[in-house]
C-alpha positions in Angstrom: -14.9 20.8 -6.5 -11.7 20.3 -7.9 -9.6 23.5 -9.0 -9.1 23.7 -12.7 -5.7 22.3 -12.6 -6.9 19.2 -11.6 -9.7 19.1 -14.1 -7.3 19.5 -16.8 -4.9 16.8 -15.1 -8.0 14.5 -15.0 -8.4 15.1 -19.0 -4.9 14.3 -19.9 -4.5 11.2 -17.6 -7.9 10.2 -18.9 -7.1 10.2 -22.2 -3.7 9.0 -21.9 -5.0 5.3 -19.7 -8.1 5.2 -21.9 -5.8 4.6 -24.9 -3.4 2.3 -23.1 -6.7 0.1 -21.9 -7.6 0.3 -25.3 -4.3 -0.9 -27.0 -3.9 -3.8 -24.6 -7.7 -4.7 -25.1 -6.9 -5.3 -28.4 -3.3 -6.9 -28.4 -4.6 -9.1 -25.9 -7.7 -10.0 -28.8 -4.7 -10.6 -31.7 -2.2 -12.4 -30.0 -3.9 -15.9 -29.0 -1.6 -16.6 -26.1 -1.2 -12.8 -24.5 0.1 -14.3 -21.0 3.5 -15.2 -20.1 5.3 -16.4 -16.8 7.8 -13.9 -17.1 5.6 -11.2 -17.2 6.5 -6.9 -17.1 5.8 -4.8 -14.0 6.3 -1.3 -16.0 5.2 0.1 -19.2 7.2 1.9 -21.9 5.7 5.3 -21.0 6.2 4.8 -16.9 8.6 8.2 -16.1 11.2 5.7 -13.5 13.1 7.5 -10.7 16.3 5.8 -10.0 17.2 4.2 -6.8 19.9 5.2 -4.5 20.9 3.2 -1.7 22.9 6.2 -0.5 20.8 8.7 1.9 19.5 11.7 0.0 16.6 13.7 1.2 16.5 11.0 4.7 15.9 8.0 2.7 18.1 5.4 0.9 16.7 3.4 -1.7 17.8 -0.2 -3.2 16.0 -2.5 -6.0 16.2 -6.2 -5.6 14.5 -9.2 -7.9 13.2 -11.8 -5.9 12.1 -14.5 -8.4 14.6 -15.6 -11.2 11.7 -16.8 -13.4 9.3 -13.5 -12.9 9.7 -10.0 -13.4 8.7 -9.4 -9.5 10.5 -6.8 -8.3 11.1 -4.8 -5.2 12.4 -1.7 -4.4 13.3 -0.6 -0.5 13.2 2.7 1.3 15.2 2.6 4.5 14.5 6.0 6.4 17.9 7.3 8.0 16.1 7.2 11.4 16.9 3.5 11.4 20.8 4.4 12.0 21.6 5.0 15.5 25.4 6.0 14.9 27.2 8.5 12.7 27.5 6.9 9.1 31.7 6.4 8.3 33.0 8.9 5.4 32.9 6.2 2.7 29.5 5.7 3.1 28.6 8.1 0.4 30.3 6.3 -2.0 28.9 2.4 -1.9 26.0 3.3 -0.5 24.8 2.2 3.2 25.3 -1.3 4.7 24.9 -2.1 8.0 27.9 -2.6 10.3 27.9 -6.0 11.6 28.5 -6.6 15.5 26.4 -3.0 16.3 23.2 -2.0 17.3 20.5 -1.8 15.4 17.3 0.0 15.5 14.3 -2.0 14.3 11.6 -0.4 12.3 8.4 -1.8 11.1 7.8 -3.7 7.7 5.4 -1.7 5.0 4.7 -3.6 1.7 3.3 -0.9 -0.5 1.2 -1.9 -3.6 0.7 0.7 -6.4 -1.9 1.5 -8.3 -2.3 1.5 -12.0 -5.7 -0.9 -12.3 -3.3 -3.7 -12.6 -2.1 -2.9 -15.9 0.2 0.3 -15.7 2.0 1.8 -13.0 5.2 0.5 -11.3 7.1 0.2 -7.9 10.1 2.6 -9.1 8.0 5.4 -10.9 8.6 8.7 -10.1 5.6 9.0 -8.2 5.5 5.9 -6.6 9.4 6.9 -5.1 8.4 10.0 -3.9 4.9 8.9 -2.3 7.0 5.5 -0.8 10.2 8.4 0.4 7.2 10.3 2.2 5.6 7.5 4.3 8.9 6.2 5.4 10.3 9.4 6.9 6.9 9.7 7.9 6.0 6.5 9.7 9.1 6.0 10.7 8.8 2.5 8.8 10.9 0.6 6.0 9.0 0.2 3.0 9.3 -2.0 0.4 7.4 -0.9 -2.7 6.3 -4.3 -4.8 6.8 -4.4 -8.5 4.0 -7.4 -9.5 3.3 -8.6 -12.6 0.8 -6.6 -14.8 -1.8 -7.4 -16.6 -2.5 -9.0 -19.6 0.3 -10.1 -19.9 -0.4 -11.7 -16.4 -3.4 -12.6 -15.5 -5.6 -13.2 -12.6 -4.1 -14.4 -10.1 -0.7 -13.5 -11.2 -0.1 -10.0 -9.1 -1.7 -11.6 -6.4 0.5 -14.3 -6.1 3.0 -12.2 -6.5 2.4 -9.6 -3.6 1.8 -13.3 -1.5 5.3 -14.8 -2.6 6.9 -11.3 -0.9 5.3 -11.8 2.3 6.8 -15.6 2.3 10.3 -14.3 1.0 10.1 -11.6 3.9 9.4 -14.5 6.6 12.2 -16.0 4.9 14.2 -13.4 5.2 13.7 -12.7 8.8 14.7 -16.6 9.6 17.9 -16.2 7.6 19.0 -12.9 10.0 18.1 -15.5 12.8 20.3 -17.9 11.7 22.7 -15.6 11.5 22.7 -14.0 14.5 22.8 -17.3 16.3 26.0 -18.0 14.9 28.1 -15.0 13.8 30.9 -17.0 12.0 28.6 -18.4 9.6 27.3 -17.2 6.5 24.0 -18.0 3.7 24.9 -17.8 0.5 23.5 -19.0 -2.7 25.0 -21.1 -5.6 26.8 -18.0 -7.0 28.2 -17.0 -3.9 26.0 -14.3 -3.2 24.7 -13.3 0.3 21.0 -15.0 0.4 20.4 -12.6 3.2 18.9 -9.1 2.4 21.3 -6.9 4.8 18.7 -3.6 5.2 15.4 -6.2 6.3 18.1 -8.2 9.0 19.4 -5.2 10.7 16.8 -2.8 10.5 13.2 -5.1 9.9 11.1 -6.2 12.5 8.8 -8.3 10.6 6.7 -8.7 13.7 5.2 -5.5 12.6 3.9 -5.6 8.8 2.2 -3.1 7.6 0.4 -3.6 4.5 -0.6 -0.3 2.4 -2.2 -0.7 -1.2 -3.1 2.5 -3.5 -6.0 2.1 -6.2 -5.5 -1.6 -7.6 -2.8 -2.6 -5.0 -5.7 -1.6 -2.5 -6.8 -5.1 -3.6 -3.9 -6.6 -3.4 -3.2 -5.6 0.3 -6.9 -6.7 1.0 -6.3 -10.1 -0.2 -2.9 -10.8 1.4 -4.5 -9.9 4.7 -6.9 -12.5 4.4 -4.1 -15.3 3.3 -2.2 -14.3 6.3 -5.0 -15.1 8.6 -5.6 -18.4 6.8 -1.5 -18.9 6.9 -1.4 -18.1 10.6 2.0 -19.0 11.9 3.3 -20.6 9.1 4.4 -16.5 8.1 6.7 -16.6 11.3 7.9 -14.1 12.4 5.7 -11.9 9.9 2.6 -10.7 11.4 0.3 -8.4 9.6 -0.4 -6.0 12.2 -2.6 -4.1 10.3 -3.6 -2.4 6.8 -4.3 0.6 4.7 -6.5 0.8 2.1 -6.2 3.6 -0.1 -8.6 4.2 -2.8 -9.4 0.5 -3.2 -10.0 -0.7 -6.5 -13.4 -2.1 -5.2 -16.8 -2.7 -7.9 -20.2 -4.8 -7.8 -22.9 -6.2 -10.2 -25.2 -3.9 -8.3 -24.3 -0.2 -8.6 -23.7 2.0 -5.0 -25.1 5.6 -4.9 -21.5 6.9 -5.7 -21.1 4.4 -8.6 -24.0 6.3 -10.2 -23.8 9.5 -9.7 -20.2 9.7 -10.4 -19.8 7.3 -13.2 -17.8 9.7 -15.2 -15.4 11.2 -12.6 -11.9 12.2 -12.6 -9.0 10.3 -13.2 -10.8 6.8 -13.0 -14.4 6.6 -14.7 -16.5 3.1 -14.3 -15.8 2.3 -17.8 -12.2 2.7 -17.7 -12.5 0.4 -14.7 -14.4 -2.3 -16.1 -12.2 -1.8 -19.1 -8.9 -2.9 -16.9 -11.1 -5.4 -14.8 -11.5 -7.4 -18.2 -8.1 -7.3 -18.9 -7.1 -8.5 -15.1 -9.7 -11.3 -14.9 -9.6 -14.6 -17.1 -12.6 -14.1 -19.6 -13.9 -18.0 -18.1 -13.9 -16.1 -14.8 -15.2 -12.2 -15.7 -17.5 -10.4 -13.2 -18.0 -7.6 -11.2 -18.9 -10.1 -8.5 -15.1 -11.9 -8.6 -13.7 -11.6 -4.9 -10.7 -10.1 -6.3 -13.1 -7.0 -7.4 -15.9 -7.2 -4.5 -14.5 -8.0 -1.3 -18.0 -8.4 0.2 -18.8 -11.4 -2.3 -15.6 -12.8 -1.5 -17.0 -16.2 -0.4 -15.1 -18.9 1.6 -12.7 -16.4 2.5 -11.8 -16.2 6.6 -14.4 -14.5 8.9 -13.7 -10.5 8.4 -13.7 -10.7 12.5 -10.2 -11.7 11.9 -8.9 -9.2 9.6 -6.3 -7.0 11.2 -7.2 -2.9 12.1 -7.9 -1.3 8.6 -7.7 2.1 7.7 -9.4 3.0 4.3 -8.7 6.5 2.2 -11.8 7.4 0.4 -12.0 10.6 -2.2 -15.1 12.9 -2.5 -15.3 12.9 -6.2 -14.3 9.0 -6.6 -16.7 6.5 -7.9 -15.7 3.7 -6.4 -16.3 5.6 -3.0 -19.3 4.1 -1.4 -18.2 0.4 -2.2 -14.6 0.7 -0.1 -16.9 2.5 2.8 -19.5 -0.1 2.8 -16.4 -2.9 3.8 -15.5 -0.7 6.2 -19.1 -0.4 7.8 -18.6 -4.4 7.1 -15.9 -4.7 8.9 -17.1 -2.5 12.3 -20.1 -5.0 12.6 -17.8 -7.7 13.7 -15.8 -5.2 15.8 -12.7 -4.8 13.9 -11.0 -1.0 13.9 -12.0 -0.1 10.4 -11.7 4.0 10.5 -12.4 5.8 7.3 -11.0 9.0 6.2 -13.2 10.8 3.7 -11.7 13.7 1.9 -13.2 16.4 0.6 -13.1 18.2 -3.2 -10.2 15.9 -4.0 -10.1 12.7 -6.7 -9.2 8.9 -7.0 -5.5 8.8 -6.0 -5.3 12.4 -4.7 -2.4 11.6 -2.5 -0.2 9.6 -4.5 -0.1 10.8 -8.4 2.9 12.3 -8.8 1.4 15.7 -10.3 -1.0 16.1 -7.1 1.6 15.1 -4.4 2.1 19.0 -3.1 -1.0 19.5 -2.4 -2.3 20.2 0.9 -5.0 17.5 0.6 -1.7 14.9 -0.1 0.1 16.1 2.6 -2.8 15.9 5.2 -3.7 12.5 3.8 0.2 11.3 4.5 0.0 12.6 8.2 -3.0 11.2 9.2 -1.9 7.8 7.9 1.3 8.3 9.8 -0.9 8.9 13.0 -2.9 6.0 12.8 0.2 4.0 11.0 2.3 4.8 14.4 -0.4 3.9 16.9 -0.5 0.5 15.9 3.4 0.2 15.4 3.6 1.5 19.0 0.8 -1.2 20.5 2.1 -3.9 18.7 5.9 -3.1 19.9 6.8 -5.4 22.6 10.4 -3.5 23.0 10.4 -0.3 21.2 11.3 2.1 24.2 12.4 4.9 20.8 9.7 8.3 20.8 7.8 7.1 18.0 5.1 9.9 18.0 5.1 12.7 15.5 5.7 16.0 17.6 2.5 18.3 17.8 -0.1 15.0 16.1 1.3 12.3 18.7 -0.1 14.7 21.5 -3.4 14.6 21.0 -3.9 11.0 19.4 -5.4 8.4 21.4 -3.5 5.1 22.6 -6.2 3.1 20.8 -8.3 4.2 17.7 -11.2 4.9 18.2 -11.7 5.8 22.2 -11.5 9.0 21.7 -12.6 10.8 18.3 -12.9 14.5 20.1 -9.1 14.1 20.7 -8.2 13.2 17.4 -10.3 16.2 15.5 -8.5 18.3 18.0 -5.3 17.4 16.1 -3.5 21.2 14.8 -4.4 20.3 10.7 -6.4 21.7 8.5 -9.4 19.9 8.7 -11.6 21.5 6.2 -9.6 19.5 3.7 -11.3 16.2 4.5 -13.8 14.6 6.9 -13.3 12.1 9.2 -16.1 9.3 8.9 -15.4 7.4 11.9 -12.9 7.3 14.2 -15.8 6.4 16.9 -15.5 3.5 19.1 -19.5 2.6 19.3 -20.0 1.2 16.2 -23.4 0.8 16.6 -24.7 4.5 16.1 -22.9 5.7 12.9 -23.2 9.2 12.1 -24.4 9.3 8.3 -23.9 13.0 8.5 -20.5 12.7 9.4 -19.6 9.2 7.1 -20.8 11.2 3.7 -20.0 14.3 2.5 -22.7 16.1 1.0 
């Protein structure tokens, strides 16, 4: 179970979403026309850490707006591993920018998603900073955390549009930094004179390698933008999703799982609270619990899952929505895609990523073994990394591909009684149920 202080956590944070789901529900019933192009990505109450695009703590930070007309916004984490010579002395001051004319390292793409049930959270919150700061120095990857449009002022389809449009403005920005490169002298800029190349992304971004990683509601997000990349194909060049993590998905159905009834009212995130925000995402001509944006295994006419790229899904013990994100995984498998699950134990929707739970041991165990799997696929999909990429004491005993070898990767030196591992088998056709639920 839980210890106490996350009990009482659960209680506050409960109480605290329950009234904002409430006061939206109803502004959205007063005011006749509650949605608006413009949209917000962050609510009054959001606690926002400030960017720095200055190295502090191994990780320099920078917040762009990519659409003029939106609120979409975007905020970058470039680790300091990414520079491969001393930094000058002014550096400090301005902030980093690349030198042009040197070397580069290039590190993988990760569009994070947050959570929030699509109507709170944001991409600069103070949790969202120092969960995005961890999984960069982690992974070794740039991140670039997406601020999409909430809901209601947004609806349906709006944040998933959104998270869409920044996969399209990263190919974009990838052909720019081509362009560039192929002729040195010349520069992009836009009506106001402005660089229309992002200088972080074309030194340091190999969009060859995108990683997508969605928390909660973003979970959803991630999901969805995996399946318009395989129906975009190579109209995305040079962005390929590579692969995708799923954490906590936001995932629900007409017909209730095991874990949708017997933990109806658990922490953090209860059924009605997430029914509640499901309403206030989806247009009322278009509510149900069926919509593909909600249940991924009704999501009809989408591509065959045998083309979704390798997923890894985070599940919690005491999480309702459990059984539904492990049952696309299981999904998934059948058509021989490398969908692992990580279950863990006595710990609640979002364990690893809200900001008063982020120093736990579960959180930090969670961000390492998403850094495992995170870096095996960066390191198959590299065509010229030659850089050590593997975490020192992990990378040892983790298999080339996931899933050959699932003695070697329990062998790993953490604390394993914090979670189970469901699956990281490669004979998908003899699950374990012992091993896939806790009991």
């Amino acid at each position: 179970m839980p210890n106490l202080i996350v009990k009482l956590y659960s209680v506050f944070f409960k109480y605290q979403q329950k009234h904002l789901l409430q006061t939206l529900s109803l502004s959205s019933l007063t005011d006749q026309k509650p949605t608006n192009s413009f949209g917000v990505s962050s609510r009054p109450h959001e606690s926002i850490a400030a960017s720095n695009p200055s190295f502090t703590d191994g990780v320099a930070t920078k917040d762009i707006h990519v659409d003029p007309i939106s609120s979409l916004s975007l905020r970058i984490f470039l680790p300091d591993t990414a520079i491969t010579s001393p930094l000058p002395s002014t550096h400090d001051y301005g902030g980093y920018l690349p030198t042009p004319g040197t070397f580069h390292r290039k590190l993988p793409v990760m569009l994070q998603f947050h959570g929030g049930g699509f109507v709170s959270g944001s991409n600069e919150s103070v949790g969202n900073d120092a969960f995005c700061r961890r999984i960069a120095k982690l992974c070794d990857v740039i991140v670039v955390a997406v601020g999409y449009r909430l809901a209601p002022e947004t609806k349906y389809p709006g944040a998933f549009e959104d998270g869409f449009k920044v996969l399209n403005w990263l190919a974009k920005q990838a052909n720019l930094a081509a362009c560039g490169r192929l002729d040195s002298q010349s520069h992009i800029f836009d009506s106001f004179g402005a660089s229309m190349v992002e200088p972080w992304l074309a030194a340091h971004g190999d969009p060859s390698r995108c990683v997508l990683l969605g928390v909660s509601s973003g979970a959803n997000i991630a999901d969805y933008l995996a399946r318009r990349a395989v129906e975009a194909g190579k109209l995305l060049d040079p962005v390929k999703v590579v692969a995708q993590v799923l954490m906590f998905p936001f995932f629900i159905g007409s017909t209730p799982t095991h874990s949708e009834v017997k933990l109806a009212n658990s922490y953090f995130y209860d059924k009605a609270m997430c029914k509640l925000a499901w309403k206030l995402f989806l247009p009322e001509e278009q509510f149900s619990l069926d919509h593909p944006a909600a249940n991924p295994l009704t999501a009809g006419g989408q591509p065959p899952l045998k083309h979704m790229p390798p997923t890894l899904t985070i599940v919690a013990e005491h999480d309702f929505m459990r059984d539904r994100a492990i049952s696309y995984s299981e999904e998934l498998r059948k058509v021989n895609v490398d969908a692992p699950v990580l279950d863990y134990k006595d710990t609640v929707h979002e364990f690893a990523t809200l900001d008063v739970l982020l120093h736990t041991p579960q959180a930090r165990v969670c961000a390492e073994d998403v850094t495992i799997w995170v870096k095996n696929i960066a390191c198959f999909s590299a065509s010229l990394e030659t850089t050590e990429w593997c975490n020192p004491g992990h990378a040892a005993a983790m298999p080339m591909f996931p899933g050959k070898d699932a003695d070697a990767y329990l062998s790993l030196p953490v604390p394993m009684e914090l979670f189970t591992v469901s699956t990281y088998l490669n004979d998908i056709s003899k699950p374990d149920p012992g091993v896939l639920f806790s009991p």
